[in-house]
N, C-alpha and C positions, 0 to 999 in steps of 0.2 A: 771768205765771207759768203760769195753767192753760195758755192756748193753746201756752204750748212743753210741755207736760204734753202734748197733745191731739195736737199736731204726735209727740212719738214714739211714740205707743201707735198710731195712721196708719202709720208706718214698719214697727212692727213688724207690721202686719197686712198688709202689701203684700212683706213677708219673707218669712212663712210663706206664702203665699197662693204667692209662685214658687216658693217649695221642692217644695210640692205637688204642682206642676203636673209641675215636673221628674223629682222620682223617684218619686210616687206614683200618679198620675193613670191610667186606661190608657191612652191615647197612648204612657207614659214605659213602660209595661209592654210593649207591643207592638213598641215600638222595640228595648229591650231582648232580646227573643226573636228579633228579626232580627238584629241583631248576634252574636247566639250561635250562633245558626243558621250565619252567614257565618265564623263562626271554626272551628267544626265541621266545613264542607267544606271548609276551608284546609286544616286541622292532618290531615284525612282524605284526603290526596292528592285532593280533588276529588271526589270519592264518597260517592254517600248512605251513612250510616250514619254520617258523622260521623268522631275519632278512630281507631275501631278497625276502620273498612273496610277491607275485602282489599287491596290493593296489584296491580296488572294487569301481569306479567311474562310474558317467554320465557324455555323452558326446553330447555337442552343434555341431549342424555343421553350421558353420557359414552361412550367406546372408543376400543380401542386401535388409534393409525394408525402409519403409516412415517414419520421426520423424517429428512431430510436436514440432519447438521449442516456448515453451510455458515456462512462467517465473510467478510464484505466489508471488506477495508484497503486502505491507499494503496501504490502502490512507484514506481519513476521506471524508465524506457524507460535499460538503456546500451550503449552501443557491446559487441560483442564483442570487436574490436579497436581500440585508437584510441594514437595518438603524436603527438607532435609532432614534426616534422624541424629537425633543425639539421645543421650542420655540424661537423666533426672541426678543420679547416683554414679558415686563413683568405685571401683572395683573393679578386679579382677577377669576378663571375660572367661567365663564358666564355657560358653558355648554357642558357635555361629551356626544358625537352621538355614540359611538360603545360600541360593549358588548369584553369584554376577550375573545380572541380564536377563535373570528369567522372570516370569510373574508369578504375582504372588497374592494372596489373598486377603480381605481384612480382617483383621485379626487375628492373622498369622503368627506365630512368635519367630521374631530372626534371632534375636541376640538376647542370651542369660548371663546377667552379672552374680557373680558368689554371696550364696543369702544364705547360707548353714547356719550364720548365728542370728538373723531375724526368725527362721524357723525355727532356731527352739528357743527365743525367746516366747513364739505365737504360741509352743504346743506348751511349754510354761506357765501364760498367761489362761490356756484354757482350761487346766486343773484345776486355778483358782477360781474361775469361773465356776466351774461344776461345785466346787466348795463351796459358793458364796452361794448359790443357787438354792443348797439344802438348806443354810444357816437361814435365808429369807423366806424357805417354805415355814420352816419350822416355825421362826417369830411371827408367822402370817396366823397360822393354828393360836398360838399364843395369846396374839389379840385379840383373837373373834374370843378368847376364853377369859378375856381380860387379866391372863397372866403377867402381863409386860404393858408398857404405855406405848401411845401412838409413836414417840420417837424414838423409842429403841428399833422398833419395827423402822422408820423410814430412817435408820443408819443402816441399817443391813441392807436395805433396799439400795441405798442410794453406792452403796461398795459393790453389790453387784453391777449396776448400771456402770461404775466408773470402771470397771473390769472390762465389760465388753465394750465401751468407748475405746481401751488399750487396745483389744484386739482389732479393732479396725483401724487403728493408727500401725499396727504393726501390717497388718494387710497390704496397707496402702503402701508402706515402705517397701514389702515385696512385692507388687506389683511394679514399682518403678525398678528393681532390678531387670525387671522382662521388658525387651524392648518389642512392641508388635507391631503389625503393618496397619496403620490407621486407615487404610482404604485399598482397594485393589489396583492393582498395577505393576508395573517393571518397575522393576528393582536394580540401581546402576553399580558399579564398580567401589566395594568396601575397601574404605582404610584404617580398619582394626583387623587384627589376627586372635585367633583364638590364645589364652594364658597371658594377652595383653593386658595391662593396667587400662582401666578406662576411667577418665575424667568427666567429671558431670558438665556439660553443653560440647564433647566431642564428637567430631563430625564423623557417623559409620557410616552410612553410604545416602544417594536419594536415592526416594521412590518416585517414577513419574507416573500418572495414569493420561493417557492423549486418545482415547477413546470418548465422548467424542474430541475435537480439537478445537482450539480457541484459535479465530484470527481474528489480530488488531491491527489498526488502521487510522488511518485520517483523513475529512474531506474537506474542502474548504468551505467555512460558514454558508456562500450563496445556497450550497445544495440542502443546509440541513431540514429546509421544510417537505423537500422531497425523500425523504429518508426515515423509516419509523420501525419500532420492533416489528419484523415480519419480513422484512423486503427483502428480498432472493440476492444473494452474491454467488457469482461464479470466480474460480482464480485457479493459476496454475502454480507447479513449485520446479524447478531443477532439477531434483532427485526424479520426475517421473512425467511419463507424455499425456498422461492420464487429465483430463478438466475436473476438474472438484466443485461441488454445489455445497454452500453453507447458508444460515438465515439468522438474519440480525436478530440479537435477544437483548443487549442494552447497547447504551448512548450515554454519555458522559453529560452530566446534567451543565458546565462551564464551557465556553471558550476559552482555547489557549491565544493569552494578548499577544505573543509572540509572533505565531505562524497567522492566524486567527483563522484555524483551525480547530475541529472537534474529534475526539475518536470516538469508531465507531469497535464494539469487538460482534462477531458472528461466529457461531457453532458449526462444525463438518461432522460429521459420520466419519470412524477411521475402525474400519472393526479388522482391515488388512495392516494397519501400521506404515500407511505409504507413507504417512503425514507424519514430520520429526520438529518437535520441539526446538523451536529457536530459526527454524528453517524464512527462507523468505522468500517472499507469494505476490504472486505477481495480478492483481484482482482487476476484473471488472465489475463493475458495480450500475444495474440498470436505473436509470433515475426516473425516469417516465419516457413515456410517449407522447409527441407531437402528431395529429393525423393529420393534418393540411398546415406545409410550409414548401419555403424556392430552398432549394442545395444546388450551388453550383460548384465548378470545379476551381479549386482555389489560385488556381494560376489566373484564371481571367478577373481578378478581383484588384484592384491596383490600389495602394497606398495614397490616399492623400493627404494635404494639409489639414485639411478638414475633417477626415474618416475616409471612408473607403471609394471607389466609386467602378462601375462597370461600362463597359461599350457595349451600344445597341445598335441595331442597324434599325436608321430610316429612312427612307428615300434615295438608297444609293449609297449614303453616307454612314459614319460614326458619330455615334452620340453620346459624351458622360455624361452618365447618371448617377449622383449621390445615393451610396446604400448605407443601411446600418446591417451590423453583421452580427452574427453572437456565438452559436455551435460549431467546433470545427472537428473535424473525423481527420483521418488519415490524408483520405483526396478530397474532401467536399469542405465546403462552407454554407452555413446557413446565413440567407439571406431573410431580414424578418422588416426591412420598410426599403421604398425605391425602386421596387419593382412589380410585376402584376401578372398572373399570368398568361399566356401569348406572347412576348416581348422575346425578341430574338437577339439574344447577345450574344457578345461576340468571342470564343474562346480561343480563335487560335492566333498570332502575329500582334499579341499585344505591343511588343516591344515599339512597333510601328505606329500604334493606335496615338494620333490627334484629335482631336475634335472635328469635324467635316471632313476628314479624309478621307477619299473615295472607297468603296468597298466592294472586290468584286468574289461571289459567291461559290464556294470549291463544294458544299457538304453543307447540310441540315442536317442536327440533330434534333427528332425529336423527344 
């Protein structure tokens, strides 16, 4: 019984004796001041002093520049002219005039359908023309001699008349056997062959004409008071490194309720053929000029609950400033209420930025 008596009063002195060592000893003190030490230049951005060391920033000094507002959307490359050819009539193809791909003129003839029997219906109908022609001189003579009465004269009359009405009904039939090129342009890839049957509304090839070139577009409603026939677009395409200059000619008189969006289309020059039908363009579009506003750089701009707000430097310290913002570019933001210009904010170590947190000065920007 004593020796287990003995055995834990041994225990408890090998207890206290690590307790000791551990948090009271100096060893355990000096450790402990280096750990404090290390959490000091943590919590201190790395800077002697601990906690409440200055913060090492660059500082903007505000003023006022020139913004270009400039807005980059999508649109698609289109034809200024484009159809599809078909036929009126249907028959036999007589004879294909153009080659795939090439240009072609208006009024061209491409495609003849077989018209042998409207031709000599028309050369038919013009004998009796010539026939009726004499029959109505004659009863013309006739009348003025009061040989015949006023209606026998305007039966004769009225049979020629109805003759040459046929002829131009036969005209127009052979007219729609010829298919011509209603305007100038390339002419794409035929799907008839010559001695084919052709069907009336069968599709022979399209003509596109992209000289100059349509680009369509959309902007979103805020801009469309900035936007009017005339206004300059520039835009690039895939196919080539070249920038393109077009100029708005109409505007779509609704909003789309959907996007609430408007499109806009604008005309390019294309007398090289860089520019291809259905291609897509990468625009910007200049909306105006602003000559006195603040642009800062968008990283010093921080989120808040409210809108936005920036740090300034005063007196040693940071300061939030509630801004409202509106234009954004690639790097910049426009700053349009909350700030003035001379106001030195603060763009670099936001991540650190508090309210009164000391600020010590690496760089001016002016």
């Amino acid at each position: 019984m004593k020796t287990r008596y003995y055995i834990f009063i041994l225990l408890a002195l090998v207890i206290v004796v690590l307790i000791y060592n551990k948090f009271f000893s100096n060893s355990a003190k000096k450790r402990d001041a280096i750990t404090a030490s290390k959490d000091g230049d943590v919590k201190g951005g790395g800077k002697k002093g601990g906690r409440n060391g200055p913060v090492s920033v660059k500082l903007m000094i505000v003023k006022d520049t020139t913004l270009d507002n400039n807005i980059d959307i999508t649109g698609t490359i289109d034809a200024n002219e484009k159809v599809n050819l078909i036929s009126e009539t249907a028959g036999n193809i007589t004879g294909i005039y153009f080659t795939e791909g090439t240009r072609v003129s208006k009024g061209q003839l491409l495609v003849k359908v077989y018209n042998l029997d409207q031709v000599a219906a028309l050369k038919q109908n013009d004998y009796q023309i010539a026939l009726a022609k004499q029959n109505e001189y004659r009863n013309k003579i006739l009348l003025q001699k009061e040989a015949i009465s006023q209606q026998e004269y305007d039966t004769s009359l009225t049979g020629l008349n109805t003759l040459k009405a046929q002829s131009d009904v036969i005209k127009a039939q052979i007219a729609k056997t010829e298919i011509r090129a209603p305007f100038s342009g390339t002419i794409g890839l035929r799907s008839v062959s010559p001695g084919g049957y052709l069907s009336a509304n069968t599709s022979i090839a399209s003509l596109i004409n992209i000289d100059p070139a349509k680009i369509t577009f959309s902007i979103p409603e805020k801009y469309l008071s900035l936007i009017n026939k005339g206004s300059k677009v520039s835009f690039t395409v895939t196919s080539s490194q070249q920038k393109f200059k077009a100029v708005v000619y109409a505007i779509e008189p609704s909003i789309d309720v959907n996007s609430r969006t408007i499109t806009i289309r604008a005309k390019s020059d294309n007398p090289k053929g860089l520019l291809t039908a259905g291609a897509f363009a990468k625009i910007n579009l200049a909306l105006d000029q602003i000559p006195k506003t603040i642009m800062l750089p968008t990283e010093c701009v921080v989120p808040d609950l409210k809108g936005s707000v920036v740090y300034v430097y005063h007196k040693g310290m940071a300061v939030a400033k509630p801004v409202k913002t509106d234009v954004r570019t690639d790097t910049k933001i426009q700053i349009i209420s909350g700030l003035k210009p001379g106001d030195s904010v603060v763009i670099s170590g936001i991540i650190q930025m508090r309210p009164k947190v000391p600020l010590k000065i690496i760089k001016v920007i002016k």
